[in-house]
C-alpha positions in Angstrom: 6.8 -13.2 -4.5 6.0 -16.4 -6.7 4.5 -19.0 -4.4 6.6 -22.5 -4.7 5.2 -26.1 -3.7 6.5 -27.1 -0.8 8.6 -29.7 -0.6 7.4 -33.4 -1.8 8.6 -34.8 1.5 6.5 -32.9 3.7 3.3 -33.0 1.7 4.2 -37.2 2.0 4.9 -37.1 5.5 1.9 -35.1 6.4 -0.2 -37.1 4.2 1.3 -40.5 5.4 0.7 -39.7 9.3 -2.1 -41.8 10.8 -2.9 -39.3 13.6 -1.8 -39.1 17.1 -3.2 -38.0 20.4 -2.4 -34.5 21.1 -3.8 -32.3 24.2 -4.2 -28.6 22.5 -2.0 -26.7 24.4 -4.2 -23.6 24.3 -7.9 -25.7 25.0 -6.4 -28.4 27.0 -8.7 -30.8 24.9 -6.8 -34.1 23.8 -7.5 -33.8 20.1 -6.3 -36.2 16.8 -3.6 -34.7 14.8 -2.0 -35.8 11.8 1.6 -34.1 13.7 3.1 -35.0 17.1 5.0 -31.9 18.7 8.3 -33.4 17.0 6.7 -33.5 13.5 5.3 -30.2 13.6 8.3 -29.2 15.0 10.5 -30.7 11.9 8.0 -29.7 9.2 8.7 -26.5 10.2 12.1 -25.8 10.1 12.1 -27.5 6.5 9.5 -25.0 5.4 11.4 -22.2 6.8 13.9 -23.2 4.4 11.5 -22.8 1.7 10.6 -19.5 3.1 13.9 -17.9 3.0 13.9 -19.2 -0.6 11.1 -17.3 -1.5 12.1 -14.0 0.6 15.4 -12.3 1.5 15.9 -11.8 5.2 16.0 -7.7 5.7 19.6 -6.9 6.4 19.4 -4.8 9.6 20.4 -6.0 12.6 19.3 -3.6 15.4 15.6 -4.0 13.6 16.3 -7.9 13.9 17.9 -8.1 17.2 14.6 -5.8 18.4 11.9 -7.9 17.1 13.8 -11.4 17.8 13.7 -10.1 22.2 10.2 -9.0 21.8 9.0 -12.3 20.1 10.7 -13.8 22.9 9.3 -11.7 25.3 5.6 -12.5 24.0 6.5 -16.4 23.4 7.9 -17.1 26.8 4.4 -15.7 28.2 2.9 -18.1 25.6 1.0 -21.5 25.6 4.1 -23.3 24.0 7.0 -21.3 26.1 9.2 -24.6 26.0 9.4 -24.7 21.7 12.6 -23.4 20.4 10.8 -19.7 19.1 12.6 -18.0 15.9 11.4 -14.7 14.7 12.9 -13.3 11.5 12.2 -9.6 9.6 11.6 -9.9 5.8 13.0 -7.5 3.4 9.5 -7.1 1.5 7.2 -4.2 1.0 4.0 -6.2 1.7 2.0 -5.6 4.7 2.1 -9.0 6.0 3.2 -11.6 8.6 2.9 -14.9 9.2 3.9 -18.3 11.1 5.2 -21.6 10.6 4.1 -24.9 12.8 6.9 -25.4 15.8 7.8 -21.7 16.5 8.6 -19.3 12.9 7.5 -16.0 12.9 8.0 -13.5 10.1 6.9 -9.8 10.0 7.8 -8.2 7.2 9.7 -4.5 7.1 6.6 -3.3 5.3 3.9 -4.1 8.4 6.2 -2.9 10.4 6.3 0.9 8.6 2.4 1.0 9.2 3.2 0.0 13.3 2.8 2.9 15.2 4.3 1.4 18.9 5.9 -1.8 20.0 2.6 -2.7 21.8 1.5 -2.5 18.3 4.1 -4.7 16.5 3.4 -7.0 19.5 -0.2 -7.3 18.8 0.7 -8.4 15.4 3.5 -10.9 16.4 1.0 -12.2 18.8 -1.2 -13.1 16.6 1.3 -15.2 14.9 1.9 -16.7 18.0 -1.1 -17.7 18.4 -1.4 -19.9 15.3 1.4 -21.9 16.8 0.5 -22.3 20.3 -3.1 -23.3 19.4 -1.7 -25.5 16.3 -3.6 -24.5 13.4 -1.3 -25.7 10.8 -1.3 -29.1 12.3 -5.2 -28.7 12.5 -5.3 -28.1 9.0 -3.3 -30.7 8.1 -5.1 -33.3 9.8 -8.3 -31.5 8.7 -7.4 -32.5 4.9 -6.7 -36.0 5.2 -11.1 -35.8 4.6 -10.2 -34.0 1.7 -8.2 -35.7 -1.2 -4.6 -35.1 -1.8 -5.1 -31.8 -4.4 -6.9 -29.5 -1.7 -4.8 -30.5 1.0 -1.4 -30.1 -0.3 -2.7 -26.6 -1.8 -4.4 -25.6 1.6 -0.8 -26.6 3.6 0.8 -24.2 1.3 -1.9 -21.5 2.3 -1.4 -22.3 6.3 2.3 -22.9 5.9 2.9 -20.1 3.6 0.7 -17.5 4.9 2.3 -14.7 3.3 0.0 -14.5 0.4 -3.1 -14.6 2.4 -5.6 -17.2 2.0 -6.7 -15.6 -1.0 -3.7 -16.8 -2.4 -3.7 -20.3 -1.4 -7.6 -20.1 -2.7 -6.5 -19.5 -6.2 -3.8 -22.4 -6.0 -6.1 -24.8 -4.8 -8.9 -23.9 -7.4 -6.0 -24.5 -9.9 -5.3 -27.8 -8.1 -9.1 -29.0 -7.7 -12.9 -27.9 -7.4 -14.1 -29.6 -4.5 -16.2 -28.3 -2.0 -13.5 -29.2 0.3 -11.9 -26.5 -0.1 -14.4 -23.6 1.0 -15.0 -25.6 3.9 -11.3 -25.7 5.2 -11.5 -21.4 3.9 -14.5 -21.2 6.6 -12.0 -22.9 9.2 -9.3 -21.1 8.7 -11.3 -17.8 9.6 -12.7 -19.1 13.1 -9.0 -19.8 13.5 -8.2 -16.4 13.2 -10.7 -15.1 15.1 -9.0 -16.9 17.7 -5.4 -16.0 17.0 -7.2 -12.7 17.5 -7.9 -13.6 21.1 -4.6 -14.6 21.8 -3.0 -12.2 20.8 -4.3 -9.9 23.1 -4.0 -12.0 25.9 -0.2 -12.4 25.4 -0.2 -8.6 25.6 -1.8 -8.6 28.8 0.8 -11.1 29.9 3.8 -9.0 28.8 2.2 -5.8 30.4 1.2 -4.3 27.5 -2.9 -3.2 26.9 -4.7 -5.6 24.8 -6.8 -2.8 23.3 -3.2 -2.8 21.1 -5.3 -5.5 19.2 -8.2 -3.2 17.9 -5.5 -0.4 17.1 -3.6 -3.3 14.7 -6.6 -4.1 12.9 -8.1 -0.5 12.4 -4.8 0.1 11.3 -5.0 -2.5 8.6 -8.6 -2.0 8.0 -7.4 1.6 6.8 -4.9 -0.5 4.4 -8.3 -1.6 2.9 -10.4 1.9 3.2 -6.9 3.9 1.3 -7.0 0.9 -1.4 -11.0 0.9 -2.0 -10.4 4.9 -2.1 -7.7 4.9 -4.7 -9.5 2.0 -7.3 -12.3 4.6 -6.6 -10.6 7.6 -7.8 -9.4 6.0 -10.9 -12.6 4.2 -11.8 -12.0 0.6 -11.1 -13.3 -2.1 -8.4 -11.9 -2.3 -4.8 -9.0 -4.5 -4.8 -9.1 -7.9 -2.8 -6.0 -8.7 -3.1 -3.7 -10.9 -0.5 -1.8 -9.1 2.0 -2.2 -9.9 6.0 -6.5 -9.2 6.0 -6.1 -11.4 3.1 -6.6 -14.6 5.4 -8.8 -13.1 7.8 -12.7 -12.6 8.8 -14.8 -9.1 7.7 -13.3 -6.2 9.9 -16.5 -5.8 11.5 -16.8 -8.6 13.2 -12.8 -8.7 13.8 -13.0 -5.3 15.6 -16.0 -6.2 17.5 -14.8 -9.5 18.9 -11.3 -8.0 19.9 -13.0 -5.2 21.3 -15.3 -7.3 23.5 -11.9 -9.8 24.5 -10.0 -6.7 25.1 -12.1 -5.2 27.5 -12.5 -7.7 29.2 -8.8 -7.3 31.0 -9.9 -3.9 32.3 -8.2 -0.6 32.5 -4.7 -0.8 34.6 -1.6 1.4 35.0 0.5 -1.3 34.1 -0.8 -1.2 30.3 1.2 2.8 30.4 3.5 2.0 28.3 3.2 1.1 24.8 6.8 1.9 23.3 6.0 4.7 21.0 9.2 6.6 21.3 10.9 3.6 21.7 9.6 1.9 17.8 9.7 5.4 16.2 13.5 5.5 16.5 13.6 1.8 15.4 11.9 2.8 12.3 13.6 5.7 11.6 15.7 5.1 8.3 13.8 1.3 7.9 13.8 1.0 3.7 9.8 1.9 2.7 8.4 0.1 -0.5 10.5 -1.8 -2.9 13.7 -3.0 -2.4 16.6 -1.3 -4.4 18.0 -5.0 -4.8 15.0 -6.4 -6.5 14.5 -3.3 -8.1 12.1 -0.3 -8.2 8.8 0.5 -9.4 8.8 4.6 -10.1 5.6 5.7 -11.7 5.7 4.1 -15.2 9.7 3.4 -15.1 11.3 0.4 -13.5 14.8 0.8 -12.4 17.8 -2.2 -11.0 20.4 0.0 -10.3 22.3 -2.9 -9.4 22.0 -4.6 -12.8 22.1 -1.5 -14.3 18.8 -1.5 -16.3 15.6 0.1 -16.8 12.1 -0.5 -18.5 8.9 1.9 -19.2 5.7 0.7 -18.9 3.1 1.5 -21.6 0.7 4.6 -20.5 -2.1 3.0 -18.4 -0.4 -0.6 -17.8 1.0 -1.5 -14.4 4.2 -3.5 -13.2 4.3 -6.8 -11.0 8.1 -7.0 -9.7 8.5 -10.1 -7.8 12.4 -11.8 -7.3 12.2 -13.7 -10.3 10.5 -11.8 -13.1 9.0 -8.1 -13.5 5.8 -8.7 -15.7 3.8 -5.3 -17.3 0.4 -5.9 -17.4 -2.5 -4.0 -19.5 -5.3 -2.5 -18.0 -7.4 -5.6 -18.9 -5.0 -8.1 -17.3 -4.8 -10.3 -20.2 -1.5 -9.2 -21.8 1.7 -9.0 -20.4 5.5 -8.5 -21.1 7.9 -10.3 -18.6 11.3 -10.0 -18.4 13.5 -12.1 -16.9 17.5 -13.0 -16.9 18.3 -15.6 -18.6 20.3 -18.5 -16.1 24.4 -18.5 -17.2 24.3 -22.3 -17.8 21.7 -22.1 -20.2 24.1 -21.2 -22.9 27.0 -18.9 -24.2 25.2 -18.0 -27.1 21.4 -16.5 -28.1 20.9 -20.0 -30.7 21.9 -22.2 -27.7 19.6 -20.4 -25.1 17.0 -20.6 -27.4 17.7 -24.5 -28.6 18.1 -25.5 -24.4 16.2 -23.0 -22.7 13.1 -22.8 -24.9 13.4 -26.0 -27.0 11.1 -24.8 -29.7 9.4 -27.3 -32.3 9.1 -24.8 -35.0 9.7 -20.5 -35.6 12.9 -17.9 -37.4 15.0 -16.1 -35.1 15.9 -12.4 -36.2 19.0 -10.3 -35.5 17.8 -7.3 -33.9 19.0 -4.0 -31.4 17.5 -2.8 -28.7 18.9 1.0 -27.5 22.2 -0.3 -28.9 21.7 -3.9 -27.0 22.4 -7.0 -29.1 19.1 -8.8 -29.2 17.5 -11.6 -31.1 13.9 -12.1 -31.9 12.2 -15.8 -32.1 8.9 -16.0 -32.9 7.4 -19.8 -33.1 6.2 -22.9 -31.2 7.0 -25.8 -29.2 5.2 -28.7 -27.2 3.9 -28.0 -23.6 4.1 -30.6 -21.0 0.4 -32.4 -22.5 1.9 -32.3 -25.5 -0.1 -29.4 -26.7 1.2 -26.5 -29.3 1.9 -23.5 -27.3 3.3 -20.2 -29.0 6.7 -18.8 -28.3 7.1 -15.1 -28.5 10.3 -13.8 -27.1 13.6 -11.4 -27.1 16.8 -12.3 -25.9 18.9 -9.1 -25.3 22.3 -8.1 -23.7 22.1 -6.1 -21.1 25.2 -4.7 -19.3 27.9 -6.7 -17.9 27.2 -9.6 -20.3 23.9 -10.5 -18.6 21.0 -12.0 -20.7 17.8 -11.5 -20.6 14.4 -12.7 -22.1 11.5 -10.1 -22.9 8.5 -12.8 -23.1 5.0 -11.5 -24.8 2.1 -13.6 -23.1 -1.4 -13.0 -23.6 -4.6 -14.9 -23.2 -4.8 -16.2 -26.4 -3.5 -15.7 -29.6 -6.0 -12.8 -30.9 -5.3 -10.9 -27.4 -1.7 -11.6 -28.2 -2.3 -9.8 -31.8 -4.1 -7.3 -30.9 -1.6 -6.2 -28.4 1.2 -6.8 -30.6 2.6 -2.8 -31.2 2.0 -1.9 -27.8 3.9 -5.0 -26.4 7.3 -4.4 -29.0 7.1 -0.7 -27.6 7.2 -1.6 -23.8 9.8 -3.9 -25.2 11.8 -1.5 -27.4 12.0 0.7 -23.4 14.9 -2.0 -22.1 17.6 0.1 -22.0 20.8 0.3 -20.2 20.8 2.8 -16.5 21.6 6.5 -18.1 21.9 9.5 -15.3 18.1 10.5 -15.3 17.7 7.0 -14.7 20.3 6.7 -11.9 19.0 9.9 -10.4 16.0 8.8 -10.0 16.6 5.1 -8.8 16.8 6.3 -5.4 15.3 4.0 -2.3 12.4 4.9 0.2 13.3 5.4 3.9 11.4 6.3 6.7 12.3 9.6 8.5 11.2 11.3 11.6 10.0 14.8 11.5 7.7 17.0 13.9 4.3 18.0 12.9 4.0 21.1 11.1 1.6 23.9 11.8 0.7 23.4 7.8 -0.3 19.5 8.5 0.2 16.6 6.3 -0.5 19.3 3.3 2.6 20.5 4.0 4.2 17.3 4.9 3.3 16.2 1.4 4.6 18.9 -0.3 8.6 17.4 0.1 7.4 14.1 0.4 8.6 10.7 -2.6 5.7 9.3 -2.1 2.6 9.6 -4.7 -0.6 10.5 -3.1 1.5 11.9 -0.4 -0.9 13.6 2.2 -3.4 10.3 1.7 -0.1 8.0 2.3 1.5 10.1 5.2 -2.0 10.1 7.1 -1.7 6.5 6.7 1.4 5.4 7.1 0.8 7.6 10.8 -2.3 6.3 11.4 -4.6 9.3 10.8 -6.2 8.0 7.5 -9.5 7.9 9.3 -9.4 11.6 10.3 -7.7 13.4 13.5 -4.1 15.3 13.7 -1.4 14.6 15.5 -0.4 17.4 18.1 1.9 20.1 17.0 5.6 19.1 17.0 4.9 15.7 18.1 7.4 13.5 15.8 5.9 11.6 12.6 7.0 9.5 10.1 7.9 10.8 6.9 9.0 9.1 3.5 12.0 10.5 1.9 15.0 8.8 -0.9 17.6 7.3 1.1 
C-alpha cells in the first residue's frame, strides 16, 4: 500500500497541544503528554479513517467476529479495559499488524496464515495492545514537539501507521528532513517494543493462555526473515530489509531472549493447556493466501485483474510492485520502472483531454497507436513540476475493456537510465492485453486448506501445491522452517487455488 499524510488537522492538533498531566496507565508514573485520554482517543478514530483508506477490510465475517471476541478478551484483561477497543482484519498479504492511539487494532489476513494457534494470534494482538495501554503514540507525539515539525509529522505517520514498519516511516522522514532527531526517536521506538513485548505476554497470562506464546510469535517471524535471507541467497542478491511487522522492531536475539526471560517468569501451570490449535486451524481453513483477486494477482512474470479483465508480463528478470493504486515493473537495478495505472473517469472523455487535464504537458507529439488490438495513444514530452522545474513525460494511454482507461507511465532515474531502457520498457508495455482463457485459467486465488501429514512429508505436500518454492513455503507457513516434522496424520495447512 502507498503511505498517505495524515490528515492536516491531526498533525495541527498534535503539534498545537501544550502537554497535559497524564499517569501512564501501565507505569503508574504521572508523565507530560502532548494528548489527554480524549485526544488520543479522537486522533484515533480519525486515523482509522485514513487506515481503511489505505486498506480494504477482509470480507469474512466468522474470521472478523473471531478475532473482534478475542481482542476483547485480551483488552478487557488490559491496562486500559474502560477504552472503547475495535479490532479489524485487513484484506492484505503482508505479514503485519499494528495499532492506533485510543483502542484500533489491525491484523492482517496475511499474519494470520503464518499463526499456528489462537494463543499465537493472541500473542500478536497483544502486542498491539500493548502500544495502546502503555501510550506510545502519544509518547511519540509529545516526544517530537523537541524535534521540528518535518520529523515529527513523518515519525506520527510511522507510530500511527505502523503497517509499513518503521523502516518505512524512516524513509519518509529522511525525505522530509536529516536531523538527528530522527534516529533518536528510531532508538525509542525499539525500547517501546521491547516493552509491548512484555505486555503482550502478560495479557496472555491474564486470559489463561501461556506466555511462552510470545517466543513462538517471534521465532515464527524470525523464520519470515531466515526464508527471505535464504531466497535473496539462492538467487545471488542481499538479504532483504524490507518493512513488514519485524520491520519496527529490535534484533531477534535480543527479542527472543527478553521474552524468554519475561515468559518464564509466570511458571509452568495447567491452566496455560490450551492454546486453540484445532480451534484457529478450522478458522483458517479457506482464509485467501497472498494477493488479493480484487487488487489483482502477481503469477510468476504475469499479472492478472480478473475483475478488470486485464493482464501484463513482466520483462525476464524484472519484478512487480502491486499496491491499490498502481502496479509498477521494476528492473533488476531498481532504477527503471513501468507503472500502470487507470486513468480517473472525470479526467476526460477523450485521450487529448486526459492528456491536456490530467498531465498538463508544456511541450511533446502524441501518436496514434495499438496495443493487442487496444486503442492507445503515445505522448512523449515535458511539463513543469511543482518547483517549476522541466520534468519528462513519457506515457500510453490505452483502452482496456469495458471502456476503462489506463496510463502505462515509463519512469526511470534519469534521462540516460530512461534511454537505455527504452526497448525493454515499450516491450513490458506492448504485454497489456485484454484477459484471454490461459489467462483466466490461471488467474485463480490462493486459499488455505487443511490436509493430514503424509508419510512422503512436505516433499510430497509440495508436489500439488500453487505455491513456488513449495516445500520451503509449506514448512513455513506450518512452522517447521527451522527443521522438525509434524506427526503423521496430524492436519496442516496447505495452499491450493480457490
Amino acid at each position: 500500500m502507498l503511505l498517505k499524510w495524515l490528515p492536516a488537522a491531526l498533525v495541527v492538533a498534535l503539534l498545537c497541544a501544550c502537554g497535559t498531566a497524564v499517569v501512564n496507565p501501565v507505569s503508574g508514573e504521572t508523565e507530560m503528554s502532548a494528548m489527554s485520554e480524549e485526544q488520543e482517543v479522537a486522533e484515533g478514530a480519525k486515523a482509522h479513517q485514513q487506515v481503511l483508506k489505505e486498506y480494504s477490510v477482509y470480507d469474512n465475517k466468522p474470521v472478523q467476529d473471531y478475532v473482534n471476541a478475542l481482542g476483547q478478551r485480551l483488552a478487557a484483561q488490559s491496562h486500559r479495559a474502560n477504552l472503547q477497543w475495535h479490532f479489524t482484519v485487513l484484506d492484505s498479504p503482508e505479514i503485519n499488524a499494528f495499532a492506533l492511539p485510543g483502542g484500533y487494532v489491525y491484523v492482517t489476513r496475511g499474519i494470520m496464515a503464518y499463526m499456528e494457534s489462537e494463543a499465537d494470534l493472541a500473542g500478536v494482538m497483544g502486542h498491539e495492545i500493548g502500544h495502546v495501554t502503555a501510550r506510545h503514540g502519544a509518547q511519540r507525539a509529545t516526544s517530537q514537539q523537541h524535534a521540528g515539525l518535518g520529523v515529527f509529522a513523518a515519525n506520527i505517520l510511522g507510530a500511527v501507521l505502523e503497517s509499513q514498519g518503521l523502516g518505512g516511516a524512516g524513509q519518509l522522514a529522511n525525505q522530509v528532513s536529516q536531523n538527528v532527531a530522527a534516529g533518536y526517536i528510531a532508538s525509542y521506538g525499539r525500547e517501546q517494543e521491547l516493552q509491548a513485548d512484555g505486555l503482550g505476554a502478560e495479557y496472555l497470562a491474564r486470559n489463561h493462555y501461556d506466555p511462552q506464546n510470545m517466543v513462538e510469535v517471534i521465532t515464527v517471524l524470525k523464520n519470515q526473515e531466515r526464508y527471505a535471507a535464504d531466497q535473496a541467497k539462492a538467487e545471488g542478491k542481499p538479504a532483504p530489509t524490507g518493512g513488514g511487522w519485524l520491520a519496527s522492531h529490535p534484533s531477534n536475539d535480543q527479542r527472543l531472549q527478553q521474552i524468554k526471560d519475561r515468559a518464564a517468569q509466570y511458571g509452568k501451570s495447567t491452566q496455560y493447556a490450551d492454546d486453540g490449535h484445532e480451534r484457529y486451524l478450522k478458522l483458517v481453513q479457506g482464509i485467501a493466501f497472498g494477493e488479493s483477486a480484487d487488487q489483482g494477482l502477481v503469477r510468476g512474470r504475469n499479472f492478472y485483474h480478473s475483475a478488470l479483465g486485464i493482464a501484463l508480463t513482466a520483462p525476464v528478470g524484472w519484478r512487480m510492485q502491486n499496491s491499490a493504486e498502481q502496479l509498477a515493473l521494476l528492473n533488476a537495478a531498481g532504477d527503471a520502472a513501468l507503472i500502470l495505472k487507470p486513468v480517473p473517469p472525470n479526467a476526460g472523455k477523450t485521450h487529448a483531454e486526459i492528456i491536456k487535464n490530467g498531465f498538463k504537458p508544456t511541450q511533446g507529439k502524441s501518436e496514434v497507436a495499438a496495443i493487442n488490438g487496444l486503442q492507445a495513444t503515445r505522448f512523449s514530452g515535458a511539463r513543469q513540476d511543482a518547483q517549476g522545474k522541466t520534468q519528462s513525460l513519457d506515457f500510453t494511454l490505452v483502452n482496456g475493456p469495458d471502456n476503462k482507461v489506463y496510463v502505462l507511465q515509463q519512469a526511470a532515474r534519469d534521462a540516460a537510465t530512461l534511454q537505455a531502457n527504452r526497448t525493454i520498457l515499450l516491450e513490458a508495455e506492448g504485454s497489456f492485453r485484454p484477459m484471454n482463457a490461459q489467462d483466466k485459467a490461471a488467474a485463480k486465488p490462493w486459499v488455505i486448506k487443511l490436509q493430514p501429514y503424509p508419510k512422503g512429508g512436505f516433499a510430497e505436500l509440495a508436489k500439488h501445491s500453487a505455491l513456488p518454492n513449495a516445500e520451503s513455503q509449506l514448512r513455513l507457513v506450518n512452522g517447521f522452517y527451522g527443521g522438525g516434522e509434524p506427526k503423521l496424520g496430524q492436519l496442516v495447512k496447505v495452499v491450493e487455488p480457490g
